[in-house]
Every structure is written in structure tokens, then in C-alpha cells.
ZATORFI-51673 format. One record per residue (C-alpha): x, y, z negated; residue in one letter. Coordinates in Angstrom, 2 decimals. Layout:
<kolgus>
((X,Y,Z),"A")
...
</kolgus>
This chain:
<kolgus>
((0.00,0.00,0.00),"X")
((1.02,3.71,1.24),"X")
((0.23,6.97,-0.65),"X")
((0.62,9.72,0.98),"X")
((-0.09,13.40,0.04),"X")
((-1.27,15.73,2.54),"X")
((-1.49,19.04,2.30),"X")
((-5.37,19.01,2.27),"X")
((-7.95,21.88,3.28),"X")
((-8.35,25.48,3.33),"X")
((-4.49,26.09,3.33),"X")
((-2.59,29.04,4.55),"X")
((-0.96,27.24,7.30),"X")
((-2.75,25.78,9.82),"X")
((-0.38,23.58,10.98),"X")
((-0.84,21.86,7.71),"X")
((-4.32,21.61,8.26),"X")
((-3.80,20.00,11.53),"X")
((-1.94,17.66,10.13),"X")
((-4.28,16.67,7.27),"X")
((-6.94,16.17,10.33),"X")
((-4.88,14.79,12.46),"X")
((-3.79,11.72,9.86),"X")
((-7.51,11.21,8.09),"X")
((-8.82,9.35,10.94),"X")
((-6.01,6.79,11.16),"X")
((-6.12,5.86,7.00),"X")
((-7.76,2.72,5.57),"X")
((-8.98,4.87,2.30),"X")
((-9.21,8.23,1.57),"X")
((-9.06,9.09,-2.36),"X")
((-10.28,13.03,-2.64),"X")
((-9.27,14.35,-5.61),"X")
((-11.16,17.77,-6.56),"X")
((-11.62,20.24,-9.65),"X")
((-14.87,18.96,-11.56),"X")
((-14.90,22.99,-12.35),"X")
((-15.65,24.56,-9.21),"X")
((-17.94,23.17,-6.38),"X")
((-16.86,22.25,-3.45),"X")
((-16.72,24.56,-0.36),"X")
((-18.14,23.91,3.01),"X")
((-14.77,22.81,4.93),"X")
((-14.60,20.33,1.91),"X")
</kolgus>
């Protein structure tokens, strides 16, 4: 098993976001890990 960090959404630099998109499609599992404080936005 691989775990790998991505940079996630809503970043500054949208190559980072591309990359996030660009590697969810090709995982087995995606764990999401969020802020139970705040709700989530709509790019979420």
C-alpha cells in the first residue's frame, strides 16, 4: 500500500491543483481528511 499526499484543493498554485486532479482518478482509495470545524466549500 502507497500513501501519498497531494497538495489538495483550493491552493494558490494551480499547478498543484492540476496535479491533485490529475492523480484522483487513477487511485484505488481516496481518504479526505477535513476540519470537523468549518464546512466544506463547493470545490470540496
Amino acid at each position: 500500500m502507497n500513501v501519498v499526499d497531494t497538495p489538495g484543493t483550493n491552493v494558490i498554485l494551480q499547478r498543484q491543483q492540476r496535479l491533485t486532479e490529475e492523480f484522483v482518478p487513477r487511485a484505488d482509495m481516496i481518504l479526505f481528511v477535513i476540519s470537523a470545524d468549518r464546512p466544506l466549500t463547493e470545490s470540496e
